[in-house]
PyMOL CGO cylinders between C-alpha atoms (Angstrom):
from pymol import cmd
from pymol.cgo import CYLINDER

trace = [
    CYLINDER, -2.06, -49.75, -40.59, -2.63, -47.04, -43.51, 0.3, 1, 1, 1, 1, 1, 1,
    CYLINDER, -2.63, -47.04, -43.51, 0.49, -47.64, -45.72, 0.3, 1, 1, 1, 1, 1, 1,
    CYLINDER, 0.49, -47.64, -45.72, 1.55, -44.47, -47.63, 0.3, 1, 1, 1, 1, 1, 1,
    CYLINDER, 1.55, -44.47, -47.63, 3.95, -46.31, -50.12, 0.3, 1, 1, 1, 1, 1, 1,
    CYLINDER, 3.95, -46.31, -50.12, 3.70, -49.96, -51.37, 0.3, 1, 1, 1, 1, 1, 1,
    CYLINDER, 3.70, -49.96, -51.37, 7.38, -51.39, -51.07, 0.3, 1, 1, 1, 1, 1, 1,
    CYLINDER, 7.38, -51.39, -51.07, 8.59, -54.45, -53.62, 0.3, 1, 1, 1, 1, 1, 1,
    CYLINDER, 8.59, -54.45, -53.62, 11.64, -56.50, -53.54, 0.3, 1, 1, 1, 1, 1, 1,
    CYLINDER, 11.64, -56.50, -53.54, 13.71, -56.01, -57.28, 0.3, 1, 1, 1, 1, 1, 1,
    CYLINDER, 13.71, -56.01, -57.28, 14.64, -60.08, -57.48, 0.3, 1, 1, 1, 1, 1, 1,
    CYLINDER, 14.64, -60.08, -57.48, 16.64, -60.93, -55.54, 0.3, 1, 1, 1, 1, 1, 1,
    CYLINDER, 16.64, -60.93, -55.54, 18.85, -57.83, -54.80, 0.3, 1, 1, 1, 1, 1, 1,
    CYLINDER, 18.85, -57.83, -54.80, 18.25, -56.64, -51.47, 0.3, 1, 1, 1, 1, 1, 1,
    CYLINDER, 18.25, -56.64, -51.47, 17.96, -60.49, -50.05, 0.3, 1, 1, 1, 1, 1, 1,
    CYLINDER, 17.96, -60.49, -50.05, 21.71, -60.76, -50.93, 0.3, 1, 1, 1, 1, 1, 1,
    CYLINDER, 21.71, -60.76, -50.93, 22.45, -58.04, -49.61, 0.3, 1, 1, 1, 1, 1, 1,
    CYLINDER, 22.45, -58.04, -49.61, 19.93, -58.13, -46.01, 0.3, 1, 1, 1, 1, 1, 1,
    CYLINDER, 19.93, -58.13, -46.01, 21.32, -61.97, -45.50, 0.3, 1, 1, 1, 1, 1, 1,
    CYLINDER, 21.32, -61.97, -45.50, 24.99, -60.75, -44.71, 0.3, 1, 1, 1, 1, 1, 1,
    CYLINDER, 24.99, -60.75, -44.71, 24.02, -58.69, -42.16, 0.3, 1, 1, 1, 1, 1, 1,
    CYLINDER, 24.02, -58.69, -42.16, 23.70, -58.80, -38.36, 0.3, 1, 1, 1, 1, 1, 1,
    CYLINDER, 23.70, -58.80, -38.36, 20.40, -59.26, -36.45, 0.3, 1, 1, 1, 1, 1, 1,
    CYLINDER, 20.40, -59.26, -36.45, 20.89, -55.98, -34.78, 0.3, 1, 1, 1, 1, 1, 1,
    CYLINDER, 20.89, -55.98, -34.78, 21.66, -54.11, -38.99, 0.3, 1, 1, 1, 1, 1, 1,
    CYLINDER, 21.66, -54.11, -38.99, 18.51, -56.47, -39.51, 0.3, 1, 1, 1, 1, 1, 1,
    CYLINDER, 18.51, -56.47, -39.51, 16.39, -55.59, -36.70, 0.3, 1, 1, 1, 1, 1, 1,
    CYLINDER, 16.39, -55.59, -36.70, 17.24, -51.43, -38.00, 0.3, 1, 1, 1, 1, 1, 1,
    CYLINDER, 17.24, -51.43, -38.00, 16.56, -52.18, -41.56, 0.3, 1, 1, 1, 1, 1, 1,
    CYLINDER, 16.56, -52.18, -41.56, 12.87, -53.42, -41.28, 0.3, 1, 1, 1, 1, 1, 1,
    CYLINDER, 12.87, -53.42, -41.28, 12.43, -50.59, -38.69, 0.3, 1, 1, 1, 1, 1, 1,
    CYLINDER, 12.43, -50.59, -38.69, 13.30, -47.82, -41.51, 0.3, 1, 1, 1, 1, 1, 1,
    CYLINDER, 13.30, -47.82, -41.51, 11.23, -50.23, -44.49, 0.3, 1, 1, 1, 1, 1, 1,
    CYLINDER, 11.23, -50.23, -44.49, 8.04, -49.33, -41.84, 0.3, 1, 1, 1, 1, 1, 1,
    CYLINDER, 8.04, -49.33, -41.84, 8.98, -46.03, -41.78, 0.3, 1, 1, 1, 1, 1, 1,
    CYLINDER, 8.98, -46.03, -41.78, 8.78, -45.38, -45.63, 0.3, 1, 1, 1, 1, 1, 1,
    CYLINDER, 8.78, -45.38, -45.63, 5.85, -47.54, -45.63, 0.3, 1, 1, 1, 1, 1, 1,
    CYLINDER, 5.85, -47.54, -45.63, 3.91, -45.52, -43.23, 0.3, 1, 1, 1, 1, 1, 1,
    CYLINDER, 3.91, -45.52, -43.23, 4.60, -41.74, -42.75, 0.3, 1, 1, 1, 1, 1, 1,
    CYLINDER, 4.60, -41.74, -42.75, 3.71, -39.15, -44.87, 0.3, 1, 1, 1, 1, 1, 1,
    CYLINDER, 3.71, -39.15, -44.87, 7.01, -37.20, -45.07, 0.3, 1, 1, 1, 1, 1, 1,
    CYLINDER, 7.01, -37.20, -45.07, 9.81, -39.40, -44.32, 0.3, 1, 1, 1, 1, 1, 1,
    CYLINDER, 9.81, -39.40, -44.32, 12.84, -37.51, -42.82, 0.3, 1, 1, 1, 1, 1, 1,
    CYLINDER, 12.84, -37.51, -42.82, 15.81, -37.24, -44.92, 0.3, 1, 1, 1, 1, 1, 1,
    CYLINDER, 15.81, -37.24, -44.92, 18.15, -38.66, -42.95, 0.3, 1, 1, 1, 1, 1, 1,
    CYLINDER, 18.15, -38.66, -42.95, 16.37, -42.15, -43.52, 0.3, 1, 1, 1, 1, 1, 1,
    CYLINDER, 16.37, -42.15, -43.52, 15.25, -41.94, -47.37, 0.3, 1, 1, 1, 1, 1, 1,
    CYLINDER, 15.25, -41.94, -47.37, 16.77, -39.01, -49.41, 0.3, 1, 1, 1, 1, 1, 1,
    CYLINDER, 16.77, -39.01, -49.41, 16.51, -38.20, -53.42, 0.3, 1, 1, 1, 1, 1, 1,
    CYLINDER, 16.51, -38.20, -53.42, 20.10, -39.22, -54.99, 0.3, 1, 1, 1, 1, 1, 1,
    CYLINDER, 20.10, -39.22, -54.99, 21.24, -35.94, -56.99, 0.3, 1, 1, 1, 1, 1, 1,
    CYLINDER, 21.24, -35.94, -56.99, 22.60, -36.67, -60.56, 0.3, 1, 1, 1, 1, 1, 1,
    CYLINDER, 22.60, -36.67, -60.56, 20.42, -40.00, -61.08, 0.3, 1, 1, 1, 1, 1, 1,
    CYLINDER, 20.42, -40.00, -61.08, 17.76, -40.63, -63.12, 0.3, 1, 1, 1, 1, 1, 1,
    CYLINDER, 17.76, -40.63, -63.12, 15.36, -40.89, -59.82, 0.3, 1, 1, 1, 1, 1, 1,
    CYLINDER, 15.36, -40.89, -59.82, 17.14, -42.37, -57.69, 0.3, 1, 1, 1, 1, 1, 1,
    CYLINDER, 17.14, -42.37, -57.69, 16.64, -42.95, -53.65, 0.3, 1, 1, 1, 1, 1, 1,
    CYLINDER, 16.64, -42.95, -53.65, 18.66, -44.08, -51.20, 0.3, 1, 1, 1, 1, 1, 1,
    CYLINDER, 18.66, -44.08, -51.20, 17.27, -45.63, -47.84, 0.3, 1, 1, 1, 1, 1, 1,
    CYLINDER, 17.27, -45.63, -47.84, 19.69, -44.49, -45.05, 0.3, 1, 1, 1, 1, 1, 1,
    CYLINDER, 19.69, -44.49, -45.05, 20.45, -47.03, -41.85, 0.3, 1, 1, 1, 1, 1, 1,
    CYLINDER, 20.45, -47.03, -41.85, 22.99, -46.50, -39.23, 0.3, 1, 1, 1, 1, 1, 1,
    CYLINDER, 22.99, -46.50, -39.23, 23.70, -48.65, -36.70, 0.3, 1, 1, 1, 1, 1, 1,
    CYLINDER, 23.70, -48.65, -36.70, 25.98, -47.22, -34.45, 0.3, 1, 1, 1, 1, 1, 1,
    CYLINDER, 25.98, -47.22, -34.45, 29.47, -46.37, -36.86, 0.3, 1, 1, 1, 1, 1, 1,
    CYLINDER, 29.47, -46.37, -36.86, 28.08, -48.39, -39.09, 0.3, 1, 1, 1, 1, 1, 1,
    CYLINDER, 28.08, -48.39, -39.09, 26.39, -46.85, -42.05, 0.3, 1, 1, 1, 1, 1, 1,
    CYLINDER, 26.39, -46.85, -42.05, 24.14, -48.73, -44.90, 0.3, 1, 1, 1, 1, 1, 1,
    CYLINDER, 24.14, -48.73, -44.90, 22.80, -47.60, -47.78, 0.3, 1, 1, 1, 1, 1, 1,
    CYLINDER, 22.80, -47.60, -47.78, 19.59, -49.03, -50.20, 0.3, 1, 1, 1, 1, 1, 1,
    CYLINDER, 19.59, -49.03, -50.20, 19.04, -47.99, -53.57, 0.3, 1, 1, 1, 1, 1, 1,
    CYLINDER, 19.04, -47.99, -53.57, 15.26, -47.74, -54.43, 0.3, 1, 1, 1, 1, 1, 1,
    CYLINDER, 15.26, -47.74, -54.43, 13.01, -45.80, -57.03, 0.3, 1, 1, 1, 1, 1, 1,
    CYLINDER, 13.01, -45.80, -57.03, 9.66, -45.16, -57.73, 0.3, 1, 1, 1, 1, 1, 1,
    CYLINDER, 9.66, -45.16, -57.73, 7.47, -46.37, -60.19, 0.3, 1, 1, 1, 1, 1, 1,
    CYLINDER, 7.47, -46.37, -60.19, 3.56, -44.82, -59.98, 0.3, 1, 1, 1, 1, 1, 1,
    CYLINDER, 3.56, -44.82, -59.98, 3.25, -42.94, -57.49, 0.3, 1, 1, 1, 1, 1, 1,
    CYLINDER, 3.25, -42.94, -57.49, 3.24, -45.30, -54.46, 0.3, 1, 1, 1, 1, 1, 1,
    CYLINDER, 3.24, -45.30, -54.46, 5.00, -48.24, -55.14, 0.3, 1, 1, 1, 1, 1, 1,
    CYLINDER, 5.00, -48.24, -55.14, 9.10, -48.36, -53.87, 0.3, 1, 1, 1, 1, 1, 1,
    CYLINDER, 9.10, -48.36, -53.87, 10.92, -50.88, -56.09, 0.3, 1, 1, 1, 1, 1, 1,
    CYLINDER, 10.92, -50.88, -56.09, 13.82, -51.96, -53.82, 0.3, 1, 1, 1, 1, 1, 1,
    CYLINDER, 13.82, -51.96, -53.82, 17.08, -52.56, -55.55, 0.3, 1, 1, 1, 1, 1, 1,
    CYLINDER, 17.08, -52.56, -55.55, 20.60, -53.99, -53.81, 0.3, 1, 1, 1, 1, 1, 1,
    CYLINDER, 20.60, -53.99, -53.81, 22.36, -52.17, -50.50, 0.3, 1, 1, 1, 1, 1, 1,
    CYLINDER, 22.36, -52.17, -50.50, 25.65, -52.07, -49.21, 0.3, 1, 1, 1, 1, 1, 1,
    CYLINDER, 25.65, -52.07, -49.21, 27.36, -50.96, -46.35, 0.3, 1, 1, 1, 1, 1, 1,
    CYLINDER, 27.36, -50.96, -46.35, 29.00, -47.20, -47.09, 0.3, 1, 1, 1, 1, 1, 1,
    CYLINDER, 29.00, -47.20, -47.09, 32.99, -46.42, -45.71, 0.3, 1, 1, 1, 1, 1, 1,
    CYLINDER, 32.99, -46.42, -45.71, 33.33, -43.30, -47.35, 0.3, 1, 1, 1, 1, 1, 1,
    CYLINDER, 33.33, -43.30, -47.35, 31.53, -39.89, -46.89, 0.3, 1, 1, 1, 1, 1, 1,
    CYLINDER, 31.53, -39.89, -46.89, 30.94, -39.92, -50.92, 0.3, 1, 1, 1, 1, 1, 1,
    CYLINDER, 30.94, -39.92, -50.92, 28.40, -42.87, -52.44, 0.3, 1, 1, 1, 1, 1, 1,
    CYLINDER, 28.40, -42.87, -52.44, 30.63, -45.13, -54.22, 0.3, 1, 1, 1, 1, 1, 1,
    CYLINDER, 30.63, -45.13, -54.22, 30.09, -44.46, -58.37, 0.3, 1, 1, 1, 1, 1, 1,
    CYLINDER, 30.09, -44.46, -58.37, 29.95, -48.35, -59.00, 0.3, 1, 1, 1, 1, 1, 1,
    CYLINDER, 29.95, -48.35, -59.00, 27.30, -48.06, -56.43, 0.3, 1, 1, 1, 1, 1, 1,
    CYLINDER, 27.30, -48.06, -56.43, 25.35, -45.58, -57.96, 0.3, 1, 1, 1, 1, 1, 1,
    CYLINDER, 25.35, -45.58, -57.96, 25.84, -46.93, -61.55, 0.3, 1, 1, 1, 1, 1, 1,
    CYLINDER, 25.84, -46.93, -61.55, 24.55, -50.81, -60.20, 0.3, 1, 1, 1, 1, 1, 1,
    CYLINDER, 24.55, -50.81, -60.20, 21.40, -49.46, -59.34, 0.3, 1, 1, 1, 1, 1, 1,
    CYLINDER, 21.40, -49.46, -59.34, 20.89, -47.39, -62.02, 0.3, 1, 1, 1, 1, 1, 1,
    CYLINDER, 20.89, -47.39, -62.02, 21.23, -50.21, -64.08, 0.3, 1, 1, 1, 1, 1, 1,
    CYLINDER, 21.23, -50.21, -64.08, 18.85, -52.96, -61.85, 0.3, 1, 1, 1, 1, 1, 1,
    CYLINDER, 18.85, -52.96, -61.85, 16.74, -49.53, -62.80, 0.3, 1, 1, 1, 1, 1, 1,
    CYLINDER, 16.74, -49.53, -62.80, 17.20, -49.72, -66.31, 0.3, 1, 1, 1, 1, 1, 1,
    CYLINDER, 17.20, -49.72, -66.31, 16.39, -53.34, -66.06, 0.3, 1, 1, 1, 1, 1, 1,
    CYLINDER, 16.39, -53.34, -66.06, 13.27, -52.85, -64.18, 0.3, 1, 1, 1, 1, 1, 1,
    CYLINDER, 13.27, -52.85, -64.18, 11.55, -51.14, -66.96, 0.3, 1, 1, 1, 1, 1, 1,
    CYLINDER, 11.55, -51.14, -66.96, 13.09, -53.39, -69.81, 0.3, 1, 1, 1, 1, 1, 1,
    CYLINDER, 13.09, -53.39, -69.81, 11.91, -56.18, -68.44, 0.3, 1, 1, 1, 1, 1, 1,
    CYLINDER, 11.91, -56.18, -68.44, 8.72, -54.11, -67.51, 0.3, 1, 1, 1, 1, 1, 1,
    CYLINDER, 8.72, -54.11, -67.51, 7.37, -53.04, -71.11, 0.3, 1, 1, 1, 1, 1, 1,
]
cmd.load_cgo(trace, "trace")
C-alpha cells in the first residue's frame, strides 16, 4: 500500500485517549487513521484544518450520535504527529481542547530542537 502521509503517535496521548473507547469507536478510528494514511485528498469531514491555531488538524470520527475528535499537526511535509482526542458534546470545539493540543504542539518542537 502507497502511504501518502506517515502517521506517529505524540507519547502517549492518543493511547489514553483510544483505550477508553468502545471496539465499535475503535474499529472507526483505525478505519479514518488508513484513510489519512492513504488518499491523496482526504475529505473534510474526516480530517479538516482547525481555524485560529497555529496548524492545527483535527481527525473527525462519528459513530452513530457519537462524535470524536483528534488533534494532529504536521511536521515536514508527510509525517502526522498525533496528539490526544476526546469525544465532542457541543457543536463548538471545546477552548481547553484546542489550547491542550496546542500545547502537546508546543512541546513537540521543544523537545524536538
Amino acid at each position: 500500500m502507497n502511504k501518502k502521509r506517515e502517521l506517529y503517535f505524540y507519547k502517549n496521548y492518543f493511547e489514553e485517549f483510544y483505550e477508553t473507547q468502545t471496539d465499535k469507536v475503535k474499529k472507526k478510528i483505525i478505519w479514518t487513521l488508513k484513510l489519512i494514511q492513504e488518499i491523496d485528498r482526504i475529505p473534510e469531514v474526516y480530517f479538516k484544518h482547525l481555524k485560529n491555531t497555529s496548524g492545527l488538524y483535527e481527525i473527525r470520527v462519528q459513530v452513530g450520535n457519537n462524535i470524536f475528535r483528534i488533534f494532529c499537526f504536521f511536521d515536514l511535509n508527510n509525517i502526522v504527529l498525533i496528539g490526544h482526542g476526546f469525544q465532542k458534546k457541543t457543536q463548538k470545539t471545546p477552548k481547553q481542547q484546542i489550547e491542550k493540543a496546542e500545547q502537546i504542539k508546543k512541546e513537540y518542537y521543544d523537545n524536538k530542537k
